[in-house]
C-alpha positions as CSV (number, residue, x, y, z in Angstrom):
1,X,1.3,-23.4,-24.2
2,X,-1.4,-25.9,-25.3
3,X,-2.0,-29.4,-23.8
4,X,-1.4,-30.7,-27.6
5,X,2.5,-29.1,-27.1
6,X,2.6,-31.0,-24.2
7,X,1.8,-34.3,-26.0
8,X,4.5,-34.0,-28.4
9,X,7.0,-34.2,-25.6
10,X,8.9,-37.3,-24.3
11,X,9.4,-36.9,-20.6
12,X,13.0,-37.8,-19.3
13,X,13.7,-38.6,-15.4
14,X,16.2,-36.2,-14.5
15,X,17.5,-38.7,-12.0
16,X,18.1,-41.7,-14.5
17,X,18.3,-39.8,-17.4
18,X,16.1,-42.4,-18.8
19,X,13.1,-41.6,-20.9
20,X,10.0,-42.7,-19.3
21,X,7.5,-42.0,-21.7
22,X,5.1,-39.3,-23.6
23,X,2.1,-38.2,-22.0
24,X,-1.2,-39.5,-23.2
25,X,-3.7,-37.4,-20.6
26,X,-4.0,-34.7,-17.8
27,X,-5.8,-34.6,-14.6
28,X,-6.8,-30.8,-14.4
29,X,-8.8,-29.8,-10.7
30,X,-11.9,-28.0,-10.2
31,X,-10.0,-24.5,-10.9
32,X,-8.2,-25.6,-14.0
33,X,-5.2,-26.3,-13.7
34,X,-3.0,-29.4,-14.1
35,X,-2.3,-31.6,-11.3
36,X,-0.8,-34.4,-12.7
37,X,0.3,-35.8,-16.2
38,X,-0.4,-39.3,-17.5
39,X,2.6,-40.9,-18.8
40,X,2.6,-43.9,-20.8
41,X,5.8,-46.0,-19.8
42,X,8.3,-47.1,-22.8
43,X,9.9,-50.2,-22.6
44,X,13.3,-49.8,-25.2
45,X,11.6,-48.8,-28.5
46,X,7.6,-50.1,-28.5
47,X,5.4,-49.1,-25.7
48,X,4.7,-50.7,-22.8
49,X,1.3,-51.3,-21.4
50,X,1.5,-49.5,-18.3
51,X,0.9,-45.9,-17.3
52,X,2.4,-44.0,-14.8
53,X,0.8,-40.7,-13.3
54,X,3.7,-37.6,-12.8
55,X,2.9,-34.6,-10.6
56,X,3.2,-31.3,-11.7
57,X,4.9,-30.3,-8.7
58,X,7.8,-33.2,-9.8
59,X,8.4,-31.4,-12.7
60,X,11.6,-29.6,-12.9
61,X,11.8,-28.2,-16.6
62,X,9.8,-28.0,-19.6
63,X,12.2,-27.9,-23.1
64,X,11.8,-27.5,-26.3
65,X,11.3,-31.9,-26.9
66,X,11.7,-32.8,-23.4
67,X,10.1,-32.5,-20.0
68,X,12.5,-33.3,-17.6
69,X,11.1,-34.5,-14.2
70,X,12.0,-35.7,-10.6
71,X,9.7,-38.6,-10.1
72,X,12.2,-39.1,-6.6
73,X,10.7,-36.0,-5.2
């Protein structure tokens, strides 16, 4: 999977079933891989200013469109 497949999917909180956002950067460590996903927040149907960072270890699913995540955990 490429990081640009990545981009192109909204990420839904699996406890809410609200859709938080679409990612708009990685953090990948000193061995390469991804430690955490930058998330820009949505607010209805225009974007919010803020960003919020999601673990990979929070995330419980990657779809098709969606990756659904656990931001609780």
């Amino acid at each position: 999977m490429l990081l640009s497949d990545l981009q192109g999917k909204d990420i839904i909180d699996i406890s809410t079933g609200q859709k938080i956002g679409g990612i708009i950067d990685v953090l990948i460590n000193k061995e390469g891989y991804i430690e955490e996903l930058s998330v820009q927040k949505r607010k209805l149907w225009i974007f919010n200013s803020g960003v919020t960072a999601v673990k990979w270890s929070q995330i419980d699913k990657i779809g098709k469109d969606v990756i659904l995540v656990n931001v609780m955990n």
